[in-house]
DRENPA-3360 file (N, C-alpha, C; in nm, 2 decimals, always signed):
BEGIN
1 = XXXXXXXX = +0.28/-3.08/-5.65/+0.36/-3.07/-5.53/+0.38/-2.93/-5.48 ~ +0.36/-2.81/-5.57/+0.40/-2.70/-5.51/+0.26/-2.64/-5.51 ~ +0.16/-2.73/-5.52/+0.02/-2.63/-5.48/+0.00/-2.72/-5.31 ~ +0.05/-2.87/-5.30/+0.05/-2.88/-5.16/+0.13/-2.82/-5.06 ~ +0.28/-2.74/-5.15/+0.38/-2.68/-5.06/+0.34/-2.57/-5.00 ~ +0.27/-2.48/-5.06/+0.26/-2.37/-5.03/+0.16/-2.37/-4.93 ~ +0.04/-2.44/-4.90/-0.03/-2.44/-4.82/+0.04/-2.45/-4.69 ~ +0.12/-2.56/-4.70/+0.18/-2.63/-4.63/+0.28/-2.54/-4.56;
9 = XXXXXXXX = +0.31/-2.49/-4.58/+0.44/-2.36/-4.56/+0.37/-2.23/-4.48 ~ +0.24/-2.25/-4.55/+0.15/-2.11/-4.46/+0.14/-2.15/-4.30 ~ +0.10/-2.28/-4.32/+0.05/-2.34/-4.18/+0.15/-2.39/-4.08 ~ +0.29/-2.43/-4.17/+0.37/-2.43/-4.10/+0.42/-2.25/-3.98 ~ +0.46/-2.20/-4.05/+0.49/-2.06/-4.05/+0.33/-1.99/-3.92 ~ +0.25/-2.05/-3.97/+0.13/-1.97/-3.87/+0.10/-2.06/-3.72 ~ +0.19/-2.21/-3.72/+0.20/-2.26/-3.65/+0.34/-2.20/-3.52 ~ +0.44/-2.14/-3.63/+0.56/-2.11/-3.55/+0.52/-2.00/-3.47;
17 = XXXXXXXX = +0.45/-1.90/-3.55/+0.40/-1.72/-3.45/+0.29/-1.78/-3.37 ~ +0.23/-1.87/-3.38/+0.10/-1.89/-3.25/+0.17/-1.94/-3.13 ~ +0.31/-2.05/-3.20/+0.39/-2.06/-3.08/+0.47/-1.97/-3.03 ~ +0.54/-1.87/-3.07/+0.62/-1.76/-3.02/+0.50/-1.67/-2.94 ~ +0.39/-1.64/-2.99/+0.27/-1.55/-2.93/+0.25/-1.64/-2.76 ~ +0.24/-1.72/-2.81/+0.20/-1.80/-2.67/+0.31/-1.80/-2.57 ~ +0.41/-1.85/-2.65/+0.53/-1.85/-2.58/+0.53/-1.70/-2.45 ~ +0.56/-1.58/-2.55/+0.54/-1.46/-2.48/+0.43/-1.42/-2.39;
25 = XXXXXXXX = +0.29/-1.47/-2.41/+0.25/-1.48/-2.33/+0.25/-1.53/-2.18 ~ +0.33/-1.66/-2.19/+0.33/-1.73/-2.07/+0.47/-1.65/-2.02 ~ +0.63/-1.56/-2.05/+0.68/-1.55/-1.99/+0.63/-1.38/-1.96 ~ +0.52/-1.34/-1.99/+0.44/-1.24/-1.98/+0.38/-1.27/-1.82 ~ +0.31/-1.38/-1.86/+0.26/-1.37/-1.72/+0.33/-1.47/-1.57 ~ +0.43/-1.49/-1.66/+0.55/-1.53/-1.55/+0.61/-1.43/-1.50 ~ +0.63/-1.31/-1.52/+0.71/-1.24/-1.50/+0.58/-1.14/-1.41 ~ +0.43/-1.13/-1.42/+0.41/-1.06/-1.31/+0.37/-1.13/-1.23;
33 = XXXXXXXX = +0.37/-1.31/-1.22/+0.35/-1.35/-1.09/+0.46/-1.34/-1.02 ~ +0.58/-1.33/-1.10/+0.70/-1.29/-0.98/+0.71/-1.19/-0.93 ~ +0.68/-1.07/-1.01/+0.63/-0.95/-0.95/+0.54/-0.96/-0.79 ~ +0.45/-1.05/-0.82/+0.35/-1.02/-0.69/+0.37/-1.10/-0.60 ~ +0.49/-1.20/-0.61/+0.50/-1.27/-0.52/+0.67/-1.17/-0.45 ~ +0.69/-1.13/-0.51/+0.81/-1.04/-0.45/+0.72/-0.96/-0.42 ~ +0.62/-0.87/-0.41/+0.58/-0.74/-0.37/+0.50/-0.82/-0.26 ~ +0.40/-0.89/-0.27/+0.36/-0.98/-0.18/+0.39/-0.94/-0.04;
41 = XXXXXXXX = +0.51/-0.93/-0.01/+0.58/-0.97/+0.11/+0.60/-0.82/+0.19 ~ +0.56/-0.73/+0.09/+0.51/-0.60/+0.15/+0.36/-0.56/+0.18 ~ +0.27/-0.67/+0.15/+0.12/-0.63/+0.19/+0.15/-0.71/+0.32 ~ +0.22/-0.88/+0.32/+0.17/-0.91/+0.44/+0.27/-0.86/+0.58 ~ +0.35/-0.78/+0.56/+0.46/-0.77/+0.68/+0.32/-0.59/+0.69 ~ +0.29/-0.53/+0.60/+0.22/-0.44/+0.63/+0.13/-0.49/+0.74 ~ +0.03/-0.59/+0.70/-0.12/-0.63/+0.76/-0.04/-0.72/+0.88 ~ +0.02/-0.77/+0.88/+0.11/-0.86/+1.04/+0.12/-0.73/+1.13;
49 = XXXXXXXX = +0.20/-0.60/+1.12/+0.24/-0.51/+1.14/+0.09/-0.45/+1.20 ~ -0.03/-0.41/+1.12/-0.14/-0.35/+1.20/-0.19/-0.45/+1.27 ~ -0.21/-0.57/+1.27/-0.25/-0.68/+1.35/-0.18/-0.63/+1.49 ~ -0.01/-0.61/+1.49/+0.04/-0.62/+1.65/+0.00/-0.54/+1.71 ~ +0.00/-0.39/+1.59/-0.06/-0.27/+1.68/-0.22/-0.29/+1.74 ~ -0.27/-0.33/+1.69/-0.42/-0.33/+1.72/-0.42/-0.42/+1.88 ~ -0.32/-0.52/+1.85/-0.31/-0.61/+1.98/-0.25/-0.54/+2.11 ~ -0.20/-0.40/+2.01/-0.08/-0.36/+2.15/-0.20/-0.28/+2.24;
57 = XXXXXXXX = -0.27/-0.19/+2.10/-0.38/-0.09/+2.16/-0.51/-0.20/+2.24 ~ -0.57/-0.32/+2.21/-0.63/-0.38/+2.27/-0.60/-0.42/+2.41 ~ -0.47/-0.42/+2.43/-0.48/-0.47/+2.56/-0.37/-0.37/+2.63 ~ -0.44/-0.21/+2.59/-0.41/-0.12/+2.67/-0.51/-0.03/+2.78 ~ -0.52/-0.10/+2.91/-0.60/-0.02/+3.00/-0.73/+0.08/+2.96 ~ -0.82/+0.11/+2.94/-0.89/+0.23/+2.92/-0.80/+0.33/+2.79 ~ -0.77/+0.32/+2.70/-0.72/+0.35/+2.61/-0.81/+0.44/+2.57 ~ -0.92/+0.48/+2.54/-1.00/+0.59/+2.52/-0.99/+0.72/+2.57;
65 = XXXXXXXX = -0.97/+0.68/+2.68/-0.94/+0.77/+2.81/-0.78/+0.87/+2.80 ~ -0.68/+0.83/+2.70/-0.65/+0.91/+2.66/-0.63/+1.01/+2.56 ~ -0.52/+1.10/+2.64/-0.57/+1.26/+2.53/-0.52/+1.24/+2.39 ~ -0.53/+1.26/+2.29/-0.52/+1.30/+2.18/-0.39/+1.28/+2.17 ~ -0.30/+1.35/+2.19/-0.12/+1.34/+2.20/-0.08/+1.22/+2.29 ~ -0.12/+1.15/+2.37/-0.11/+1.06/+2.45/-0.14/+0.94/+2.38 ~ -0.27/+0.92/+2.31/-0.29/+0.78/+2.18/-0.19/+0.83/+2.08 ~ -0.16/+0.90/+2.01/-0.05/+0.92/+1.93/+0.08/+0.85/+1.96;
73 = XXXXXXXX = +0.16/+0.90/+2.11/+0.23/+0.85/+2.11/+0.27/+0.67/+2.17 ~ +0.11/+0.64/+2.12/+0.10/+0.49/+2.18/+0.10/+0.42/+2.06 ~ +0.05/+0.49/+1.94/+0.04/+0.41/+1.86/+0.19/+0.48/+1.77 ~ +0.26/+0.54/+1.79/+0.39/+0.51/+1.74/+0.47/+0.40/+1.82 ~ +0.45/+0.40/+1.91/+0.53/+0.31/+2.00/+0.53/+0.17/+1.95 ~ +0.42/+0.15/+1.94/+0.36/+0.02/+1.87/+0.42/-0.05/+1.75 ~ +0.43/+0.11/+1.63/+0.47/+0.04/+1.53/+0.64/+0.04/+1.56 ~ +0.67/+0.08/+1.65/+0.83/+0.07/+1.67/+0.88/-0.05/+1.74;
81 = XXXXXXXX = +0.77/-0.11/+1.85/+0.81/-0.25/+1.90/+0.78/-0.34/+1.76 ~ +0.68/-0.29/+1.69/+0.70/-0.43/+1.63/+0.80/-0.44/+1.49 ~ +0.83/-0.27/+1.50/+0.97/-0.31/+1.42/+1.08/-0.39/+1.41 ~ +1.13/-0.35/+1.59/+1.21/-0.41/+1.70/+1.16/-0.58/+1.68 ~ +1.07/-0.67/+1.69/+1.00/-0.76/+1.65/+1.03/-0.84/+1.52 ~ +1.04/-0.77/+1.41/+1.03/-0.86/+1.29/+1.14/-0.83/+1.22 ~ +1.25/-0.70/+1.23/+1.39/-0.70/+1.15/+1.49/-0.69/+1.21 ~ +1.55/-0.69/+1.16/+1.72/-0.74/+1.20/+1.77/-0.61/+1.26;
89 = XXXXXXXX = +1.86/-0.59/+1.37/+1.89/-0.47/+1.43/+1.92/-0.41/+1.31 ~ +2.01/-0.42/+1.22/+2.11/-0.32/+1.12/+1.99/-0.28/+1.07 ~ +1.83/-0.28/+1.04/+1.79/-0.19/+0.91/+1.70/-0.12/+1.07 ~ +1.65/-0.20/+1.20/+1.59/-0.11/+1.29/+1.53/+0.04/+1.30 ~ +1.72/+0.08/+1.31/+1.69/+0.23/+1.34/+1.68/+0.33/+1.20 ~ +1.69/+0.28/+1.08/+1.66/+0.30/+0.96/+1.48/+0.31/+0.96 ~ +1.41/+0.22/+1.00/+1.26/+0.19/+0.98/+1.24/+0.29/+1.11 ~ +1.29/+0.31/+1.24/+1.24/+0.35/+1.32/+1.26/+0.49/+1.31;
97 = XXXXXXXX = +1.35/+0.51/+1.26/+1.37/+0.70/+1.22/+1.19/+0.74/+1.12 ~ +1.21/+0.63/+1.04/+1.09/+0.67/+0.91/+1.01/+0.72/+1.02 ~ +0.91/+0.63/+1.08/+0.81/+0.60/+1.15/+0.86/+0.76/+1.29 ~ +0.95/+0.80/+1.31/+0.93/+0.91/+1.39/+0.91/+1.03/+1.28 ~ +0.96/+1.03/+1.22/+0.97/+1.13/+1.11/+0.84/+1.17/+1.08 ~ +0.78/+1.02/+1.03/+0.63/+1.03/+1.00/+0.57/+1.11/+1.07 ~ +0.59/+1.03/+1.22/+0.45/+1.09/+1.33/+0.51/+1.26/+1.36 ~ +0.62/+1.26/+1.39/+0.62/+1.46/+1.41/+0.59/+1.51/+1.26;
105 = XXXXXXXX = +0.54/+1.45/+1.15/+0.50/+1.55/+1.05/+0.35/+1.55/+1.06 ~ +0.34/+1.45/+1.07/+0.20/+1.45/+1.11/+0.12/+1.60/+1.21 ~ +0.20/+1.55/+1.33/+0.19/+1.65/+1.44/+0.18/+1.78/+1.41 ~ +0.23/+1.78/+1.30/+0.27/+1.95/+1.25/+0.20/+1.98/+1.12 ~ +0.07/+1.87/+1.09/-0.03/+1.90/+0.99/+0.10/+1.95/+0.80 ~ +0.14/+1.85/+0.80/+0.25/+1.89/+0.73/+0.25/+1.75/+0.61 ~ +0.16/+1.68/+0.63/+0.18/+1.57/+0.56/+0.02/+1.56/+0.51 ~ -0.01/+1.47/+0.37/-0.15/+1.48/+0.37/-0.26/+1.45/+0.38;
113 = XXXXXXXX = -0.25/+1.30/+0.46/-0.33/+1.27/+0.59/-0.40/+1.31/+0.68 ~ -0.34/+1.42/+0.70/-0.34/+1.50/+0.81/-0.52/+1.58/+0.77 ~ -0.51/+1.57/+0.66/-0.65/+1.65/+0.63/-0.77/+1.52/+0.66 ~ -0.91/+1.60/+0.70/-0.99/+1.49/+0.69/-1.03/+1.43/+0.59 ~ -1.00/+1.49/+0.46/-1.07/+1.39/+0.35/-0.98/+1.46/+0.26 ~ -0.98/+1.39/+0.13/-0.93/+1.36/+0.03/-0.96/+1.47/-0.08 ~ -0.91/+1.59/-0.09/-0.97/+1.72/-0.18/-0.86/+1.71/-0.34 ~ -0.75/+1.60/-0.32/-0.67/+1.65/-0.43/-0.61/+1.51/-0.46;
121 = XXXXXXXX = -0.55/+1.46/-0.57/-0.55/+1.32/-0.64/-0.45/+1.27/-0.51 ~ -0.45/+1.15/-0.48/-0.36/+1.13/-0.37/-0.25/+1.14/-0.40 ~ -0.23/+1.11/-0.52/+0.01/+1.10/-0.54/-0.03/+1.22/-0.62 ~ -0.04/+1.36/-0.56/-0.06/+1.48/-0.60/+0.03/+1.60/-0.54 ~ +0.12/+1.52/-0.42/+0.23/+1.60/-0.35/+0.32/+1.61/-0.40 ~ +0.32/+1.78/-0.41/+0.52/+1.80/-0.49/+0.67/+1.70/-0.41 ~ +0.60/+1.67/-0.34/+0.74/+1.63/-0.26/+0.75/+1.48/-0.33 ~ +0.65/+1.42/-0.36/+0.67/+1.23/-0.44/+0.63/+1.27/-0.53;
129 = XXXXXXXX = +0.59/+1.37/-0.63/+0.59/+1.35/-0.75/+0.71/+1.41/-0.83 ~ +0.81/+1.49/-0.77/+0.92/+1.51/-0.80/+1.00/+1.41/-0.79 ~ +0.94/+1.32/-0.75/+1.08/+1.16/-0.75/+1.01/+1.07/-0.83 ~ +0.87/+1.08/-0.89/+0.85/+0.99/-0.96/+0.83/+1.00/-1.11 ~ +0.84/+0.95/-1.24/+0.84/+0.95/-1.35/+0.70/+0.97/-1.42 ~ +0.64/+1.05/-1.54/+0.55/+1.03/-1.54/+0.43/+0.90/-1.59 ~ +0.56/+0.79/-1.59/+0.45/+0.65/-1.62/+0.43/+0.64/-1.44 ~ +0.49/+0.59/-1.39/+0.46/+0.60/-1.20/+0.37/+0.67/-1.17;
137 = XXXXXXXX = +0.38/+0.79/-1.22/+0.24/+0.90/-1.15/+0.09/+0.87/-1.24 ~ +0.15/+0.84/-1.38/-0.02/+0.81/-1.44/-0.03/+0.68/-1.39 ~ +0.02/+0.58/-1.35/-0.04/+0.44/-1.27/-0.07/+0.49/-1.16 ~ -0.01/+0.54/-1.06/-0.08/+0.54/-0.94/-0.17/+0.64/-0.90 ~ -0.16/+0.73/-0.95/-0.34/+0.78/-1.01/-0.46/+0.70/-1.08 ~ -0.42/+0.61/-1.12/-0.49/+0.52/-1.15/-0.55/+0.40/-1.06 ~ -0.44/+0.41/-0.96/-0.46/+0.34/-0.85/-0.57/+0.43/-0.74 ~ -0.51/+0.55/-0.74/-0.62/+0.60/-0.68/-0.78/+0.57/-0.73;
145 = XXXXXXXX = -0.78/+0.60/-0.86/-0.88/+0.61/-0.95/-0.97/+0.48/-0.86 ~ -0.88/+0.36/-0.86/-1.00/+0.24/-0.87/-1.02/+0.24/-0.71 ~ -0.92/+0.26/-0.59/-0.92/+0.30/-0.45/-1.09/+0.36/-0.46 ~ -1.07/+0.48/-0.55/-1.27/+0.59/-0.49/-1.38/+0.49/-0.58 ~ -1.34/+0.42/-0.65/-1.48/+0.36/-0.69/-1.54/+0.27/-0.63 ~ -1.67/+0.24/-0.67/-1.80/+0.20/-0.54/-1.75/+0.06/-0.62 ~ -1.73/-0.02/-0.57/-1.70/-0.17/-0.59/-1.65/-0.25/-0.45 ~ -1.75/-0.38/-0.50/-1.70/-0.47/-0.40/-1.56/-0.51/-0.38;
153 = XXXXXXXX = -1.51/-0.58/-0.32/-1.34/-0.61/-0.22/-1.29/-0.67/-0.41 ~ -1.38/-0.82/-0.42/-1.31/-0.86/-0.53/-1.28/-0.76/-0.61 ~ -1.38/-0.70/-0.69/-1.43/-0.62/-0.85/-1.28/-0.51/-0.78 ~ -1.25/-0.48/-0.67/-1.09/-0.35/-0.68/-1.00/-0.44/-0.67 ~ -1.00/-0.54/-0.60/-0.89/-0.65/-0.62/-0.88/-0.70/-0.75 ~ -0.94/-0.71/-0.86/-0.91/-0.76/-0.98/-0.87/-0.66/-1.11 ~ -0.95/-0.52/-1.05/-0.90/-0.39/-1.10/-0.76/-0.39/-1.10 ~ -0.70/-0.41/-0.98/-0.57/-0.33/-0.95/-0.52/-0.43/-1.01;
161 = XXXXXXXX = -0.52/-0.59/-1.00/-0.42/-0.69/-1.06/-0.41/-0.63/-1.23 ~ -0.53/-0.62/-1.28/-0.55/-0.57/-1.43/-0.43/-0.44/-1.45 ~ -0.45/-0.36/-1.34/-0.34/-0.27/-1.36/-0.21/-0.28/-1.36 ~ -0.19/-0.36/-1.30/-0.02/-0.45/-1.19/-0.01/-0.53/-1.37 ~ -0.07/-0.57/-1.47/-0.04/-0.66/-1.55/+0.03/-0.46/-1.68 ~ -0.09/-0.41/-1.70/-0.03/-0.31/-1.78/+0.06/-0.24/-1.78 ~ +0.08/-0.23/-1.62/+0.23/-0.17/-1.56/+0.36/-0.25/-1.60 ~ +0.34/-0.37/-1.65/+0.46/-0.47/-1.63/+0.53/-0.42/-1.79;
169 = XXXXXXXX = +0.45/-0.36/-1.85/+0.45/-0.33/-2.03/+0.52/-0.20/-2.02 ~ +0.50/-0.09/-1.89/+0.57/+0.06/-1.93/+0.63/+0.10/-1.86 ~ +0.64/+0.02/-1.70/+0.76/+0.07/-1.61/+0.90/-0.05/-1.64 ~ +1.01/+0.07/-1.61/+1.11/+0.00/-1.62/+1.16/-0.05/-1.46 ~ +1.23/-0.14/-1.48/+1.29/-0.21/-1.35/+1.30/-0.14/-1.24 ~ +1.37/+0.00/-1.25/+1.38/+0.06/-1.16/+1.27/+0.16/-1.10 ~ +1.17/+0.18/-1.20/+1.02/+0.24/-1.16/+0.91/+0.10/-1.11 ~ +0.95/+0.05/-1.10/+0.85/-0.09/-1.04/+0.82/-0.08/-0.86;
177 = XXXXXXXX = +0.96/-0.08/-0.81/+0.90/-0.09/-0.64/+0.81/+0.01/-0.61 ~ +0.86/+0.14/-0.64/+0.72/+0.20/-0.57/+0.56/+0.15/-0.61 ~ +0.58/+0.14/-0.71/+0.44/+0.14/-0.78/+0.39/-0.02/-0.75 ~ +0.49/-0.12/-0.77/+0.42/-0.28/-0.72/+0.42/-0.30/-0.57 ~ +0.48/-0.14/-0.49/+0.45/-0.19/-0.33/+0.34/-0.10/-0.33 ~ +0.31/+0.01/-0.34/+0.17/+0.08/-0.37/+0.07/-0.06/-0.36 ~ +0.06/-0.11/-0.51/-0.06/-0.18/-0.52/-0.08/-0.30/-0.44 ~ +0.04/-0.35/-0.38/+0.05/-0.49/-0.26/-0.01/-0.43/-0.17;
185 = XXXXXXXX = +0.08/-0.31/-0.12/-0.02/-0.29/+0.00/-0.17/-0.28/-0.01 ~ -0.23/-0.22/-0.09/-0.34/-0.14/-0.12/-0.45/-0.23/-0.16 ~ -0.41/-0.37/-0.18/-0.44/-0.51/-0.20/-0.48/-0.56/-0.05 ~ -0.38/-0.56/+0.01/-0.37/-0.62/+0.15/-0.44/-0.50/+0.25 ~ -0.48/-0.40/+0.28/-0.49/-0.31/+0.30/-0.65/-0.35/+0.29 ~ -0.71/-0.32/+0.16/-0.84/-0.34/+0.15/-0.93/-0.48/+0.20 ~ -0.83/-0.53/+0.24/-0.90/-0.69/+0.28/-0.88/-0.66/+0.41 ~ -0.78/-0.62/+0.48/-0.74/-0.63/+0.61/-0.90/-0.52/+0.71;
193 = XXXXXXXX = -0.88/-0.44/+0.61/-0.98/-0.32/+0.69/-1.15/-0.32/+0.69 ~ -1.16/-0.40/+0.58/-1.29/-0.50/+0.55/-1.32/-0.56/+0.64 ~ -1.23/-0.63/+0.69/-1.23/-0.74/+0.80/-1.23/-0.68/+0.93 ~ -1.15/-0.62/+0.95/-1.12/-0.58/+1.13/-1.14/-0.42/+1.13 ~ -1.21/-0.31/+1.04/-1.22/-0.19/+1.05/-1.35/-0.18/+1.20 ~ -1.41/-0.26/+1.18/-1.50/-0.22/+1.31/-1.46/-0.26/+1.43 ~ -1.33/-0.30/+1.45/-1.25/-0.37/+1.57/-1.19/-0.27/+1.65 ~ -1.09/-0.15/+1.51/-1.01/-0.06/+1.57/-1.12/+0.06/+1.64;
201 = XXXXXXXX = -1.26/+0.06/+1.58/-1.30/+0.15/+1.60/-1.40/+0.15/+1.76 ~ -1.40/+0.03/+1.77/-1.45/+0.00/+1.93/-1.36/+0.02/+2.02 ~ -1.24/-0.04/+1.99/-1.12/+0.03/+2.13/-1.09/+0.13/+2.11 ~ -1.08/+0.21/+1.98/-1.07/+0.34/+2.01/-1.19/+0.48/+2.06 ~ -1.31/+0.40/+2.07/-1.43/+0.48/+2.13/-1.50/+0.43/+2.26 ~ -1.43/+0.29/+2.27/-1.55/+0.22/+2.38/-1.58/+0.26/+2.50 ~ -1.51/+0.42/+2.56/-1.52/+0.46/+2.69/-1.57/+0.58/+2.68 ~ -1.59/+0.65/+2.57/-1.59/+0.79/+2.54/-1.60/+0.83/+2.39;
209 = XXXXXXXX = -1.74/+0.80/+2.38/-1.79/+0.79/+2.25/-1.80/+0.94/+2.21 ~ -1.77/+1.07/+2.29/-1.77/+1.22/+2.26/-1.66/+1.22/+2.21 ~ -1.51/+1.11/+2.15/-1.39/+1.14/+2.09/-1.45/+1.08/+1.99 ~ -1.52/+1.02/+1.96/-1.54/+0.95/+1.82/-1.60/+1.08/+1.74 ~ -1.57/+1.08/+1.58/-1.62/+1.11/+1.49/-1.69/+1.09/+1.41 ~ -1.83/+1.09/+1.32/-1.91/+1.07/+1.22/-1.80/+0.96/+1.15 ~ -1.85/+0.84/+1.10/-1.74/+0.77/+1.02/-1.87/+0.68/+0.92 ~ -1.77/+0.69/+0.81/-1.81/+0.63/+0.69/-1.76/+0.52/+0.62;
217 = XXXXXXXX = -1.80/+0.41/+0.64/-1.69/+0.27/+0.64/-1.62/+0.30/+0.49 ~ -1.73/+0.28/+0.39/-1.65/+0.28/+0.21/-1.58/+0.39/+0.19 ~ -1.56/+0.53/+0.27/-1.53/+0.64/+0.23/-1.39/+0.62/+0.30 ~ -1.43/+0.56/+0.41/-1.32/+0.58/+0.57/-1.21/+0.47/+0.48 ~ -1.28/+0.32/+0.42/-1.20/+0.22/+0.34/-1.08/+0.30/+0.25 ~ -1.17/+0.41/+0.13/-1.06/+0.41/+0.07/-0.98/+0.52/+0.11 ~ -1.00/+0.64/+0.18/-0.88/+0.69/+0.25/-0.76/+0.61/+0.32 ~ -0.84/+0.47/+0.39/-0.74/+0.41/+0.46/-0.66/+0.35/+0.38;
225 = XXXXXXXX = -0.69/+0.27/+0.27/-0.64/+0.17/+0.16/-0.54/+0.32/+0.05 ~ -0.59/+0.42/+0.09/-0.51/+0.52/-0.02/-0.38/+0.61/+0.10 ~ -0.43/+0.58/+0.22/-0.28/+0.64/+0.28/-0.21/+0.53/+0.32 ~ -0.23/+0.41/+0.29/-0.15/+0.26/+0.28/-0.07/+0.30/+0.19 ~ -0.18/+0.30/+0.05/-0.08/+0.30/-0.05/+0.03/+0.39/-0.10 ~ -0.01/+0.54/-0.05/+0.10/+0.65/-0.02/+0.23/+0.59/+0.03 ~ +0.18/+0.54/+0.15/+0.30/+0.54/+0.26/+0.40/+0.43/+0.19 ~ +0.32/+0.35/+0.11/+0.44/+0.25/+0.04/+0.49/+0.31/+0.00;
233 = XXXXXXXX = +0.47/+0.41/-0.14/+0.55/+0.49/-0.28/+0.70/+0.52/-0.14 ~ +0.62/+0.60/-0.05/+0.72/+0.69/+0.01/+0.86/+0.61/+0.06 ~ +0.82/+0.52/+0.12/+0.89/+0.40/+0.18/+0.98/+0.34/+0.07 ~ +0.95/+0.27/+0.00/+0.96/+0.25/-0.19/+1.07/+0.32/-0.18 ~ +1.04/+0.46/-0.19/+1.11/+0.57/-0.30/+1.26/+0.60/-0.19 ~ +1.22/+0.59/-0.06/+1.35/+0.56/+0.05/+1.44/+0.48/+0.03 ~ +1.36/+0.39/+0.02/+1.45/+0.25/-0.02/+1.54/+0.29/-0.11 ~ +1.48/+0.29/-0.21/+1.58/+0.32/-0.36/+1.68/+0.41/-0.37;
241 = XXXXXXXX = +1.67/+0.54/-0.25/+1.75/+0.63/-0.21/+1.90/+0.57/-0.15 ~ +1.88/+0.46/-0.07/+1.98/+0.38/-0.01/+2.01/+0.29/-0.06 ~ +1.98/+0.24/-0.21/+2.04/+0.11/-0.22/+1.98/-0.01/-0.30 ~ +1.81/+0.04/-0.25/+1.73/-0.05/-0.28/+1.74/-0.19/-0.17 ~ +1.78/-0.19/-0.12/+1.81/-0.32/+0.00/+1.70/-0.29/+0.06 ~ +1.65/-0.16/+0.12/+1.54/-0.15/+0.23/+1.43/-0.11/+0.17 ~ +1.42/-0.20/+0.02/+1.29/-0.06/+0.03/+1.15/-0.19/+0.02 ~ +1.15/-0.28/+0.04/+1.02/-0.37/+0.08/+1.01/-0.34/+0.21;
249 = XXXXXXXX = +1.10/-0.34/+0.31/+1.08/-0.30/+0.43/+1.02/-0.18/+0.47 ~ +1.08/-0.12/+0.43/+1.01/+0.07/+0.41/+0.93/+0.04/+0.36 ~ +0.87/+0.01/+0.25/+0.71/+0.00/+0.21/+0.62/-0.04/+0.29 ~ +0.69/-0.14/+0.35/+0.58/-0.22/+0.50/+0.50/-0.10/+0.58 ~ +0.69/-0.04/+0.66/+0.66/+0.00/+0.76/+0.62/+0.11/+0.74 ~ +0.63/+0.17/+0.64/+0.55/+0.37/+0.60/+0.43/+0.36/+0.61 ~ +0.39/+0.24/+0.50/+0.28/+0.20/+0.44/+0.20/+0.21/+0.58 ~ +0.24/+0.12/+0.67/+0.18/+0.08/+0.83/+0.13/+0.21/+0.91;
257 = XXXXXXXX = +0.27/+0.30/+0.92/+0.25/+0.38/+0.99/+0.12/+0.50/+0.93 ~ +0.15/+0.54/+0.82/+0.02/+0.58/+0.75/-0.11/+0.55/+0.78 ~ -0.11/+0.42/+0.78/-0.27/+0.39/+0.77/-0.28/+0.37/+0.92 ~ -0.19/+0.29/+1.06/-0.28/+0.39/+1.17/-0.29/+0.51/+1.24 ~ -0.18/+0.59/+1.15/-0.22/+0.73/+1.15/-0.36/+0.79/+1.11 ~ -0.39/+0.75/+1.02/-0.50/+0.79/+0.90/-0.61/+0.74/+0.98 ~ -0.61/+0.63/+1.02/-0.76/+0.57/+1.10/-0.77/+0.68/+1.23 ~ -0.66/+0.69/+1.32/-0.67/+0.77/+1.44/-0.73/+0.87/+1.42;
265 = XXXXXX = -0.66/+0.96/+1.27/-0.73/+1.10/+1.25/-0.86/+1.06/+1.20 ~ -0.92/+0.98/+1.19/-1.09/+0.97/+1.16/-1.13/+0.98/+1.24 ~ -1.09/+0.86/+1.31/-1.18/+0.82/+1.47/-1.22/+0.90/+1.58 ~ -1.07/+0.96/+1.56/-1.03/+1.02/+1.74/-1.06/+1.14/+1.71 ~ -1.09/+1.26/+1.79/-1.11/+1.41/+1.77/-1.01/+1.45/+1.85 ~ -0.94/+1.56/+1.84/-0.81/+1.61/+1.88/-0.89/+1.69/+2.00;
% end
């Protein structure tokens, strides 16, 4: 009896940790589909958001035709109707201050977009890496990391989820938004610009191909998908400044304004 017990007691016992193992697993990966489906809602108010602008700049008269400071302030305008558009007065002038703030830093070559290309890790500015922890900064350098590699849409979309799963193991609750709105956007971002990157660049050349600049789709891609995903942290990191109540919103709208900042400085020549 106790040479069948013992057996019996192993298997019991190796049956209970395969179930706790499993167990954990599944609230393992419960917990980052809720992750993505709450961050979620920062890629698509992001890509709704370039969608209006592109519709605003589409069906603006000879839009090529203007100067340099004149498309600037059309395409701020844009992302401020569609602010006006999709939130509630009370957070408005909150998103619409960001989005001015943005574009006069811009103006003033003060932000790091503003360069034509990418000479330094993107979340490499003292100004957000003094607000972020150093698990935050080694993920989203990592996010950079898979942004410059030569891979198709899926192979970086399945990168970053792989990353969004290891993240769920070392940030704590309160280091999550920046870094799960980072990767939503940068998700939605890469698909969106895949899709319609040769759209923005015909209305913004089609009358005056001497403003256009040399452009490089995979290169132009991940600069675009990497000042998305800047503009989220930043946005993110606002949010949490106030409350945390605004900061999916702010991730949208930074994230937004970034990236058609970042296209204009490719395309258009000052």
């Amino acid at each position: 009896m106790k040479k069948l017990f013992i057996p019996m007691a192993v298997l019991v016992i190796g049956l209970v940790l395969f179930l706790a193992c499993g167990e954990a697993g599944m609230e393992e990966r419960s917990s980052i589909d809720q992750l993505r489906d709450q961050y979620s809602v920062v890629g698509i108010e992001h890509n709704e958001g370039l969608k209006y602008v592109y519709e605003k700049l589409a069906s603006t008269p000879n839009i090529s035709s203007l100067s340099y400071d004149e498309g600037l302030l059309l395409i701020e305008n844009a992302n401020k109707e569609f602010v006006a558009s999709k939130y509630d007065i009370g957070i408005n002038e909150v998103l619409c201050k960001q989005i001015s703030d943005l574009f006069h830093t811009y103006k003033n070559k003060e932000i790091f977009f503003a360069k034509s290309s990418f000479d330094e890790d993107l979340f490499n500015d003292p100004e957000i890496t003094d607000s972020l922890s150093e698990n935050q900064l080694a993920l989203l350098n990592e996010l950079d990391q898979i942004l410059s590699e030569d891979l198709d849409l899926s192979s970086k979309s399945y990168n970053i989820e792989e990353l969004e799963e290891r993240a769920l193991l070392i940030l704590s609750e309160r280091e999550r938004p920046p870094f799960y709105s980072a990767t939503n956007v940068a998700k939605y971002s890469i698909l969106y610009w895949t899709e319609n990157y040769s759209m923005w660049e015909s209305i913004l050349t089609s009358n005056d191909s001497s403003l256009a600049k040399p452009t490089n789709f995979w290169g132009d891609l991940r600069d675009l998908a990497g000042a998305d995903a800047f503009g989220a942290v930043v946005g993110a990191l606002g949010g949490l400044a106030t409350g945390g109540t605004a900061s999916i919103p702010l991730a949208a709208v930074v994230g937004l304004s970034a990236s058609t900042l970042k296209l204009y400085d490719m395309i258009v020549s000052e």
